[in-house]
Predicted model as a PDB file, atoms N, CA, C, CB and O in Angstrom, pLDDT in the B-factor column:
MODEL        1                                                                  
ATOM      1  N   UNK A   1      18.743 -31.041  56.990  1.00 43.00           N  
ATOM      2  CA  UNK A   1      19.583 -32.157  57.380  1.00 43.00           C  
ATOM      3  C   UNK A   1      21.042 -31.785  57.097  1.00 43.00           C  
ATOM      4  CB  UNK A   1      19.171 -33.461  56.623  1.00 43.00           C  
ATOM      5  O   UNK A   1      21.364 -31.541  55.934  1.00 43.00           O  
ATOM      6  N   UNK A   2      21.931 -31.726  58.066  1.00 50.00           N  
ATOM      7  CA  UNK A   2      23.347 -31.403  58.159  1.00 50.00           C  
ATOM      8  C   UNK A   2      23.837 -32.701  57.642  1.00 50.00           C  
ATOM      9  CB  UNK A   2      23.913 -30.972  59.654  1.00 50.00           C  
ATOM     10  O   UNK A   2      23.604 -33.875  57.932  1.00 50.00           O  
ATOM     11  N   UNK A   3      25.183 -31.637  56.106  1.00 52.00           N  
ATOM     12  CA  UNK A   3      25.528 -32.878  55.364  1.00 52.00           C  
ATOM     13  C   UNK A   3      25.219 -33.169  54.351  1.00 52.00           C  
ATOM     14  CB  UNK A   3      25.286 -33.763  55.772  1.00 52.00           C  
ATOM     15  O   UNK A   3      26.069 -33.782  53.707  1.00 52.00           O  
ATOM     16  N   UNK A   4      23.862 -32.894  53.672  1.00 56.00           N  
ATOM     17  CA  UNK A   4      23.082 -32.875  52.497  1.00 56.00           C  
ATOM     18  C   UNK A   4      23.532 -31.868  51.675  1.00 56.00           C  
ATOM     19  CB  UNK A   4      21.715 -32.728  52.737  1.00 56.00           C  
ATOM     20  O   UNK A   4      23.889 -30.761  52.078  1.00 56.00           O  
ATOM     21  N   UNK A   5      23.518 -32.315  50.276  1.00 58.00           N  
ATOM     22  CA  UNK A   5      24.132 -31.924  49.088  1.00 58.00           C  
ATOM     23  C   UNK A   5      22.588 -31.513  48.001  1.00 58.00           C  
ATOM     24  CB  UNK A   5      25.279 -33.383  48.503  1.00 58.00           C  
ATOM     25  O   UNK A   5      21.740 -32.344  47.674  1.00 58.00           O  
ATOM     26  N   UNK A   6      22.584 -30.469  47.732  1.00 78.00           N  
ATOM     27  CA  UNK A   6      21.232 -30.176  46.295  1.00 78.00           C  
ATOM     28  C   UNK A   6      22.002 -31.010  45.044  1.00 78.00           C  
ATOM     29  CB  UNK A   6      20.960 -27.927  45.630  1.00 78.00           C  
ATOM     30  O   UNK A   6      22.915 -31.834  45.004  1.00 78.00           O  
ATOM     31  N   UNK A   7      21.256 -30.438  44.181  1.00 86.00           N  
ATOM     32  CA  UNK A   7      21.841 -31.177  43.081  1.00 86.00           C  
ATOM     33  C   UNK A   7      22.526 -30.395  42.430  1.00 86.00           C  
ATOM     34  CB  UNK A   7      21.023 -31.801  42.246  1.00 86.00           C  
ATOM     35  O   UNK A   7      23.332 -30.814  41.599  1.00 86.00           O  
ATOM     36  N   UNK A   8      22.339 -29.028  42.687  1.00 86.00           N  
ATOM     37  CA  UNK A   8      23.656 -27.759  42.015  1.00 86.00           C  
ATOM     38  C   UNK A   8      25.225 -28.650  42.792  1.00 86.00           C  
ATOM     39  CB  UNK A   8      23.330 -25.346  43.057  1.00 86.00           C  
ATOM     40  O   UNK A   8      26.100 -29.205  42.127  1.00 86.00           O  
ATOM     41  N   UNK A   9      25.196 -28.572  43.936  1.00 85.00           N  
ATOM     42  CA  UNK A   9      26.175 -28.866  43.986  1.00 85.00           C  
ATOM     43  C   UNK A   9      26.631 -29.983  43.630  1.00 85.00           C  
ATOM     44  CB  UNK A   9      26.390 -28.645  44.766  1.00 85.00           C  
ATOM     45  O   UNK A   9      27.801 -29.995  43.246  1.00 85.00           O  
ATOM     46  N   UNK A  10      25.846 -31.290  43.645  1.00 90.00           N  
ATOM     47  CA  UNK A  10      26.459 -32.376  43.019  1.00 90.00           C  
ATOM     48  C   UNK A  10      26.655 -32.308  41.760  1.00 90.00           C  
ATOM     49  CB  UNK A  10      25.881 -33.408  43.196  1.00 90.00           C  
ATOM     50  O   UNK A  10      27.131 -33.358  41.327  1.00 90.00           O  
ATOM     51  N   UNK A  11      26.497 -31.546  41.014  1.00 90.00           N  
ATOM     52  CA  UNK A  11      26.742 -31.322  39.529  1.00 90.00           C  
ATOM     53  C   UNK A  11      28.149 -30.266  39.403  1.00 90.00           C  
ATOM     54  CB  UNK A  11      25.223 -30.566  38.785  1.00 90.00           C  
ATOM     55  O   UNK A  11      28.715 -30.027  38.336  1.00 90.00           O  
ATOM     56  N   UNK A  12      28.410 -29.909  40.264  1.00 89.00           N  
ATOM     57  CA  UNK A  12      29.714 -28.840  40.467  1.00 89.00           C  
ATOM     58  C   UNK A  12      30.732 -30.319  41.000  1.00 89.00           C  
ATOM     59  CB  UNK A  12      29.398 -27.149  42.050  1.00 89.00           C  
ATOM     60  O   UNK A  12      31.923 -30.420  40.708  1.00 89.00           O  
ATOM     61  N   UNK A  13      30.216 -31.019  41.546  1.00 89.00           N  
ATOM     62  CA  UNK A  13      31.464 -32.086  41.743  1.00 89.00           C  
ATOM     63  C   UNK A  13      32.011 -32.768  41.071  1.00 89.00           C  
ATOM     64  CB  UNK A  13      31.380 -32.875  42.375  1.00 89.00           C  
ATOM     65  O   UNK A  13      33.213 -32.998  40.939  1.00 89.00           O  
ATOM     66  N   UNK A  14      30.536 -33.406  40.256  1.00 92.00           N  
ATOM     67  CA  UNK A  14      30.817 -34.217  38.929  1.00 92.00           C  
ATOM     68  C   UNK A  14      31.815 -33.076  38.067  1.00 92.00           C  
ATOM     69  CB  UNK A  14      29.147 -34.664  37.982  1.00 92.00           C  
ATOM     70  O   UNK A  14      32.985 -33.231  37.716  1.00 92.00           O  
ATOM     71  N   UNK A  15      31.010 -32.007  37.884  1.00 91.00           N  
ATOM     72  CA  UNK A  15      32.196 -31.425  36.571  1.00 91.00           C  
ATOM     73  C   UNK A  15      33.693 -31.813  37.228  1.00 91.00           C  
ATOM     74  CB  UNK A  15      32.135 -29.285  36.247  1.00 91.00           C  
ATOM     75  O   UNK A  15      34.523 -32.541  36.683  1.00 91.00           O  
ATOM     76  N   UNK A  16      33.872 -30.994  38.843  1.00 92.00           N  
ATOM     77  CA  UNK A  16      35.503 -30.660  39.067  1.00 92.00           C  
ATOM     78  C   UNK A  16      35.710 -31.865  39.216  1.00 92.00           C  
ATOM     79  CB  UNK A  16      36.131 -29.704  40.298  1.00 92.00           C  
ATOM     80  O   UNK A  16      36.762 -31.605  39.799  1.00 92.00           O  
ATOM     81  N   UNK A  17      35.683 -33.089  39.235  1.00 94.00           N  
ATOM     82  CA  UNK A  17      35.970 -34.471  39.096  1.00 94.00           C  
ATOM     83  C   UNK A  17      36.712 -34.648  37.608  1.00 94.00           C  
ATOM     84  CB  UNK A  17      34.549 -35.348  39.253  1.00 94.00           C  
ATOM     85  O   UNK A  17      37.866 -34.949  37.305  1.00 94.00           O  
ATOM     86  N   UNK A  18      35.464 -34.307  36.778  1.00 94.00           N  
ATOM     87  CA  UNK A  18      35.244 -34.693  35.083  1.00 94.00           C  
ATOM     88  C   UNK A  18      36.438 -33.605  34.450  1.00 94.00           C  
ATOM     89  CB  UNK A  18      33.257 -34.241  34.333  1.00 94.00           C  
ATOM     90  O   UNK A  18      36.934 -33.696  33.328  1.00 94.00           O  
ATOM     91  N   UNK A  19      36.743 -32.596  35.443  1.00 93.00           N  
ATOM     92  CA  UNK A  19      37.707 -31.371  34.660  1.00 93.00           C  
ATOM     93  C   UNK A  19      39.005 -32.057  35.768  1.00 93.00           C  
ATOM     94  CB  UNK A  19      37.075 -29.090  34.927  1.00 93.00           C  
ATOM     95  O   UNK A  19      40.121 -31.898  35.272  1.00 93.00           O  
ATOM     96  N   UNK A  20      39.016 -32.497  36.617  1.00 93.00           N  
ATOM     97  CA  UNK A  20      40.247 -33.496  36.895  1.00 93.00           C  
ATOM     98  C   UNK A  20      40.835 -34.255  35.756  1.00 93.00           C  
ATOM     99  CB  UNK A  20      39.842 -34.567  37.871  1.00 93.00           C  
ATOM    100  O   UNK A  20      41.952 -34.126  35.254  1.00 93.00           O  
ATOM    101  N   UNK A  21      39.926 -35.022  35.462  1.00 95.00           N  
ATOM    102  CA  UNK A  21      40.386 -36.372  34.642  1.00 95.00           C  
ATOM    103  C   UNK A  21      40.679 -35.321  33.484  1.00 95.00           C  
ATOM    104  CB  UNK A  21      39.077 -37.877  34.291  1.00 95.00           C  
ATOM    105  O   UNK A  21      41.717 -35.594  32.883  1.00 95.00           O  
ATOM    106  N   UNK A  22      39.985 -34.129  33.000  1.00 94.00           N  
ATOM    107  CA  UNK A  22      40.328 -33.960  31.789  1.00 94.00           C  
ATOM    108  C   UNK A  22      41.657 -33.378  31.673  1.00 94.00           C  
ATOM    109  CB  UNK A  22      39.405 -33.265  31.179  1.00 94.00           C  
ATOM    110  O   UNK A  22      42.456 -33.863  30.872  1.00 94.00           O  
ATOM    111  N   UNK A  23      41.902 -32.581  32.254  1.00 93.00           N  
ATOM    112  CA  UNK A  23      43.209 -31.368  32.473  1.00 93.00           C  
ATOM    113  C   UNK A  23      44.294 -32.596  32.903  1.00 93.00           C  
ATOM    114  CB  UNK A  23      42.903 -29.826  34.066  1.00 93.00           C  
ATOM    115  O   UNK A  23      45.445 -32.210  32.701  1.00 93.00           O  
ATOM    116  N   UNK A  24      44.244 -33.692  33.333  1.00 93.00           N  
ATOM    117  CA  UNK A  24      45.735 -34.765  33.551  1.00 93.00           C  
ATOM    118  C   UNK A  24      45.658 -35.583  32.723  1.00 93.00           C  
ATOM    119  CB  UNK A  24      46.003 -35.643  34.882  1.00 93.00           C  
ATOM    120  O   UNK A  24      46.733 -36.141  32.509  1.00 93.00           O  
ATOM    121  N   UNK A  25      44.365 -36.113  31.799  1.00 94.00           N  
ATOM    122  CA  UNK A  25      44.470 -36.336  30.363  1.00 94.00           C  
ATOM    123  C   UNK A  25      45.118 -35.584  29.188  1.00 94.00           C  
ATOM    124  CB  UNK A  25      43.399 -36.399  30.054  1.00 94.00           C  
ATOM    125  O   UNK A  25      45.675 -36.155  28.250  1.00 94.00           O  
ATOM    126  N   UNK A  26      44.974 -34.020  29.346  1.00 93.00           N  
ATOM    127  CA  UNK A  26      45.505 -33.772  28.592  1.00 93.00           C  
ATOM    128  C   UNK A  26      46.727 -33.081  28.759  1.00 93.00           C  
ATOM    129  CB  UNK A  26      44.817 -33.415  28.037  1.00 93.00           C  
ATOM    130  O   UNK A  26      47.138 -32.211  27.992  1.00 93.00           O  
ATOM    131  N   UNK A  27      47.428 -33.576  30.004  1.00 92.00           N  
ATOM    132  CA  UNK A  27      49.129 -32.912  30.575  1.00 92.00           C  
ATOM    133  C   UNK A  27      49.560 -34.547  29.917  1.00 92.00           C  
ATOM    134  CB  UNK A  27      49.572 -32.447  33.043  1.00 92.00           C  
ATOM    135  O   UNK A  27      50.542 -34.706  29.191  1.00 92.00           O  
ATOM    136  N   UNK A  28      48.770 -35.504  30.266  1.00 94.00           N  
ATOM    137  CA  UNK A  28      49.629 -36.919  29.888  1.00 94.00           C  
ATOM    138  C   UNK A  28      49.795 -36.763  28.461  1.00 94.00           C  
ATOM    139  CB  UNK A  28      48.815 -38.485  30.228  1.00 94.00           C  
ATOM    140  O   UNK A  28      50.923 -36.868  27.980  1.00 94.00           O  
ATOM    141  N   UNK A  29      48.801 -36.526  27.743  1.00 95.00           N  
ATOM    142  CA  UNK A  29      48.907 -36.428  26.382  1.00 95.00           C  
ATOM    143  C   UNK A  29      50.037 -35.402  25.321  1.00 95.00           C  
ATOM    144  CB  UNK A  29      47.603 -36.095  26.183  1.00 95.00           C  
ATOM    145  O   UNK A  29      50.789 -35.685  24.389  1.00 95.00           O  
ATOM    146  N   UNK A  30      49.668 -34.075  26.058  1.00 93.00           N  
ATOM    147  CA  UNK A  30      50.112 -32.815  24.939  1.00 93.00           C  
ATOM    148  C   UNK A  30      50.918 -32.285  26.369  1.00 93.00           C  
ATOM    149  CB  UNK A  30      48.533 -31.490  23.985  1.00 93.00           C  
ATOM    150  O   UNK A  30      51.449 -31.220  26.053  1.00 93.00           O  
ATOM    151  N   UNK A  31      51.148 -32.512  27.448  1.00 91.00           N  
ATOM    152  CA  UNK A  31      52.084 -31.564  28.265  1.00 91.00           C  
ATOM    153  C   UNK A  31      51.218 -30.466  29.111  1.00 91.00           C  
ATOM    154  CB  UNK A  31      53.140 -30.746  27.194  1.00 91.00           C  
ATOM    155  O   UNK A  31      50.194 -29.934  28.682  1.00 91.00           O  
ATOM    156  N   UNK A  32      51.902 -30.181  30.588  1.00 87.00           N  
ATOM    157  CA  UNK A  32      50.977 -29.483  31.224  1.00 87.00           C  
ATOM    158  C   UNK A  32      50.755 -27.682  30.664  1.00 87.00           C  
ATOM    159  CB  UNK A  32      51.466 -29.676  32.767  1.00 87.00           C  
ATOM    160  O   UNK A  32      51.678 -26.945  30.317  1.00 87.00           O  
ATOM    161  N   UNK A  33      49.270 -27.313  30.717  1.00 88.00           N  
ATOM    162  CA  UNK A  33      49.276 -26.199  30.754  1.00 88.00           C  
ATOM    163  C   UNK A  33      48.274 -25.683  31.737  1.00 88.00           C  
ATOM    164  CB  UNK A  33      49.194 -25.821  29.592  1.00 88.00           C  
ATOM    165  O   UNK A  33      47.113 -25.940  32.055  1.00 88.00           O  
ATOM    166  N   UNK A  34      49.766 -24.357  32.285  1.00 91.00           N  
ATOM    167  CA  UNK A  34      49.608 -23.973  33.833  1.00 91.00           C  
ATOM    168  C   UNK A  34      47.932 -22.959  33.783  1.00 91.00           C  
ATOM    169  CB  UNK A  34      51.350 -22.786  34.458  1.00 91.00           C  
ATOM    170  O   UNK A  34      47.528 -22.176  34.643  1.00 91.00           O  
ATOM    171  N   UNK A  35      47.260 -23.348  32.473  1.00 93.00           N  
ATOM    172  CA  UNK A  35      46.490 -21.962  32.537  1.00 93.00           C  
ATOM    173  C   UNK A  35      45.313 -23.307  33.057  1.00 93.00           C  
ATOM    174  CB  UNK A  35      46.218 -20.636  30.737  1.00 93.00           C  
ATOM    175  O   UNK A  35      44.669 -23.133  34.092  1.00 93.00           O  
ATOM    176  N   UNK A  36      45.181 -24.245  32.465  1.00 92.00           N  
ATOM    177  CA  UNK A  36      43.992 -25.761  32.408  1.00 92.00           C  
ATOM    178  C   UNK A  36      44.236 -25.985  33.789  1.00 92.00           C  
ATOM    179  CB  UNK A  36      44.413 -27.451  31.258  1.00 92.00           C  
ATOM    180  O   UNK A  36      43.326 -26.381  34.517  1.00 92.00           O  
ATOM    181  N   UNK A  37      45.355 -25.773  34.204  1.00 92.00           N  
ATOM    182  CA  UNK A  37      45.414 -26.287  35.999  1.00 92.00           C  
ATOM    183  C   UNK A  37      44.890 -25.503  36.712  1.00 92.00           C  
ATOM    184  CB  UNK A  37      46.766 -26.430  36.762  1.00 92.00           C  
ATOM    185  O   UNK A  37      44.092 -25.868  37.575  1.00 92.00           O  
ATOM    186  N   UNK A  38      45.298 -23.923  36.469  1.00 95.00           N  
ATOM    187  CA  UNK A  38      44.748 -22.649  36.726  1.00 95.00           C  
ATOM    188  C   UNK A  38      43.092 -22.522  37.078  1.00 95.00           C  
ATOM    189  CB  UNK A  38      45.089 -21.858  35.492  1.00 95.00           C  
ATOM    190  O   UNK A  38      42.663 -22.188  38.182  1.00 95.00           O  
ATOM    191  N   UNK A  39      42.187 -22.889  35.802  1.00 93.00           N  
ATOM    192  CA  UNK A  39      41.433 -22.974  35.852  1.00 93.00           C  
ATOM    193  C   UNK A  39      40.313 -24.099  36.661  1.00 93.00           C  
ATOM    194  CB  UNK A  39      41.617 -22.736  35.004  1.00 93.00           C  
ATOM    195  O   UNK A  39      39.215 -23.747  37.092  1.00 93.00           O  
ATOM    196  N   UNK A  40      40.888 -25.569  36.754  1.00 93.00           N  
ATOM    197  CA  UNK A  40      40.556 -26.406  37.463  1.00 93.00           C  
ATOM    198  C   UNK A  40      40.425 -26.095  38.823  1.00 93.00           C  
ATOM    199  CB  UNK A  40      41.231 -27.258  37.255  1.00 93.00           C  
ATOM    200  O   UNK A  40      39.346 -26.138  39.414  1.00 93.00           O  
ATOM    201  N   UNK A  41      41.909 -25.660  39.538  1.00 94.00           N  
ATOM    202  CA  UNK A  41      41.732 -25.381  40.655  1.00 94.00           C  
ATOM    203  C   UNK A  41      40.386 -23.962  41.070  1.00 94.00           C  
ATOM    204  CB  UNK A  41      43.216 -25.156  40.992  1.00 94.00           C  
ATOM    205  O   UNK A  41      39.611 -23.898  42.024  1.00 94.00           O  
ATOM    206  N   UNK A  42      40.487 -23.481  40.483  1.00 94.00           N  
ATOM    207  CA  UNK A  42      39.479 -21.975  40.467  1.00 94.00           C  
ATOM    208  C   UNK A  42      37.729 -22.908  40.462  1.00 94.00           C  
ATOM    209  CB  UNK A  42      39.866 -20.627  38.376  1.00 94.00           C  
ATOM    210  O   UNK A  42      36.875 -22.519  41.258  1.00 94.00           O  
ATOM    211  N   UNK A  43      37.484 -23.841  39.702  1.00 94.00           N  
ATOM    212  CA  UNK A  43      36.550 -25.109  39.963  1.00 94.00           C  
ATOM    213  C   UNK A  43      36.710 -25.774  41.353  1.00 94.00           C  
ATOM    214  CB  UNK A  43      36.859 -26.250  38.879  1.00 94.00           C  
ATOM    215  O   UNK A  43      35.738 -25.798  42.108  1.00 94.00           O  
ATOM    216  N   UNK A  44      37.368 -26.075  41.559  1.00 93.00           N  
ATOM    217  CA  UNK A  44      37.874 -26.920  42.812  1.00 93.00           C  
ATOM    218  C   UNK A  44      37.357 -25.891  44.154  1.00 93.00           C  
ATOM    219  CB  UNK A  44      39.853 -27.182  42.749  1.00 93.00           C  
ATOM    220  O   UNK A  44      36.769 -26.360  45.128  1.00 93.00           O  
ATOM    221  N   UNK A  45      37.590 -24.864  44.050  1.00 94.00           N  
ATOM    222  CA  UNK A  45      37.204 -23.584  44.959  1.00 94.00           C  
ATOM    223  C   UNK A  45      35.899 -23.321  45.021  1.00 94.00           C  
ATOM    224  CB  UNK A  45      37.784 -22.321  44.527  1.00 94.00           C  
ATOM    225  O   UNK A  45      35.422 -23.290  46.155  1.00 94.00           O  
ATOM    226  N   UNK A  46      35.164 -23.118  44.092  1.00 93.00           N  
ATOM    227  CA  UNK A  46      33.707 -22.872  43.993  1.00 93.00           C  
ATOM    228  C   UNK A  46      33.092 -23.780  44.396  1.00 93.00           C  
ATOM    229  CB  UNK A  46      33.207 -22.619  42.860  1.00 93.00           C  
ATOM    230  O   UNK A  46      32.065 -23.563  45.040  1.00 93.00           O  
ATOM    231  N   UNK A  47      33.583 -25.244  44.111  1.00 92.00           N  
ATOM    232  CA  UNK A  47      32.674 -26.271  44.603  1.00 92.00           C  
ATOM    233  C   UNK A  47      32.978 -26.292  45.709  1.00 92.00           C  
ATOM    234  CB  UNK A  47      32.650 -27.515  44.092  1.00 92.00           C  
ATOM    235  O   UNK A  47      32.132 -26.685  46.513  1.00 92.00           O  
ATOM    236  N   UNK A  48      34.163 -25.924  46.139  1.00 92.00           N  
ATOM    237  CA  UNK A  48      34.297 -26.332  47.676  1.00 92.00           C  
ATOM    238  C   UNK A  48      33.718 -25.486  48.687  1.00 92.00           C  
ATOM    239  CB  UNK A  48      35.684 -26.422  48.074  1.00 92.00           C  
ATOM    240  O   UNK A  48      33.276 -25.909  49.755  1.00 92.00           O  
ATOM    241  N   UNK A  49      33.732 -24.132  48.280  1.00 92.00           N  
ATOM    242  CA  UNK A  49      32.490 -22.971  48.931  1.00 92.00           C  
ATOM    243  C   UNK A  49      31.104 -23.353  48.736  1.00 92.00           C  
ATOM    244  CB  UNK A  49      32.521 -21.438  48.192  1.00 92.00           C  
ATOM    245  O   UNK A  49      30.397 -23.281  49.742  1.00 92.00           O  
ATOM    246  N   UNK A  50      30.452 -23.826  47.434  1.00 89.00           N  
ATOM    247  CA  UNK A  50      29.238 -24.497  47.915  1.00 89.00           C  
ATOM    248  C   UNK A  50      29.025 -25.523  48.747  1.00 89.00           C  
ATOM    249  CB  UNK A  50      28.702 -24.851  47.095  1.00 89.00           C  
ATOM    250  O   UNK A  50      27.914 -25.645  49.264  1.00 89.00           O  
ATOM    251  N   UNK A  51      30.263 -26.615  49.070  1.00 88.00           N  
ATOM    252  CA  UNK A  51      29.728 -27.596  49.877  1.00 88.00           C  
ATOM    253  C   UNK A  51      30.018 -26.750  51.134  1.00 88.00           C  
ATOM    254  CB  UNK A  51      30.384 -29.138  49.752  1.00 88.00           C  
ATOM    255  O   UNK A  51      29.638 -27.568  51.972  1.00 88.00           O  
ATOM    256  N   UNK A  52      30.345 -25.895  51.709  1.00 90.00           N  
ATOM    257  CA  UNK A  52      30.914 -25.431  52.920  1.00 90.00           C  
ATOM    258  C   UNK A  52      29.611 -24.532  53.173  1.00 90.00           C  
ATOM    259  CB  UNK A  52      32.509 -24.651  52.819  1.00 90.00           C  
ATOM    260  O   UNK A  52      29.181 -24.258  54.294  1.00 90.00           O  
ATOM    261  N   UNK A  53      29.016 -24.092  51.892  1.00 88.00           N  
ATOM    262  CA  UNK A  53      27.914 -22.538  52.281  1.00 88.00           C  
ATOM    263  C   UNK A  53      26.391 -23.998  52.638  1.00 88.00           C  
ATOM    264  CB  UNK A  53      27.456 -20.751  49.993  1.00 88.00           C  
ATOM    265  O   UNK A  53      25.496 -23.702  53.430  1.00 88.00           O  
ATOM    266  N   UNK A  54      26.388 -25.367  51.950  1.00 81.00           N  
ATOM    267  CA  UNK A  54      25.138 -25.957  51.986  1.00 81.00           C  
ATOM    268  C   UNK A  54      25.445 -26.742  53.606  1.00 81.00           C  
ATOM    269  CB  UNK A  54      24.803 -27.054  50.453  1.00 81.00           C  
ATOM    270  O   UNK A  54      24.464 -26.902  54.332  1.00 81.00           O  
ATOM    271  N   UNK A  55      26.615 -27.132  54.026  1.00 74.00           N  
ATOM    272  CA  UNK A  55      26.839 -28.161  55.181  1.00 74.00           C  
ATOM    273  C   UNK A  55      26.743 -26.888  56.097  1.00 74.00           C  
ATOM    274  CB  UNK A  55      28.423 -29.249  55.232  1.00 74.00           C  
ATOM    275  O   UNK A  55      25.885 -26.967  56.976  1.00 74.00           O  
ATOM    276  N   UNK A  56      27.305 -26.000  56.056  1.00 64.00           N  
ATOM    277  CA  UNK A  56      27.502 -24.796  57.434  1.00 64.00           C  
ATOM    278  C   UNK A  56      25.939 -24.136  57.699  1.00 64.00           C  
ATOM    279  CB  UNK A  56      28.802 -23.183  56.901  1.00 64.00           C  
ATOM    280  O   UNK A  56      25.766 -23.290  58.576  1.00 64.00           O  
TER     281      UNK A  56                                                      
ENDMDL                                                                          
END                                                                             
């Protein structure tokens, strides 16, 4: 079914969601660091190649 998500990947969303909130929790708090953004986005990528490798 085109569109359908496993549960690997819904668990790669929840994190890069959950590592959203955390990495601008902690720029609001203690100030940004470019390495926590660094890394988020590098999350943001992987999940976004699994939803692209499970929908394609």
């Amino acid at each position: 079914m085109a569109g359908s998500t496993d549960s690997s990947t819904k668990t790669m969303g929840v994190l890069t969601l959950g590592g959203l909130v955390a990495v601008t929790a902690y720029t609001v708090a203690l100030g940004s660091n470019g390495w926590l953004w660094f890394g988020w986005v590098v999350l943001g990528l992987i999940t976004l190649a699994m939803i692209v490798l499970k929908t394609g």
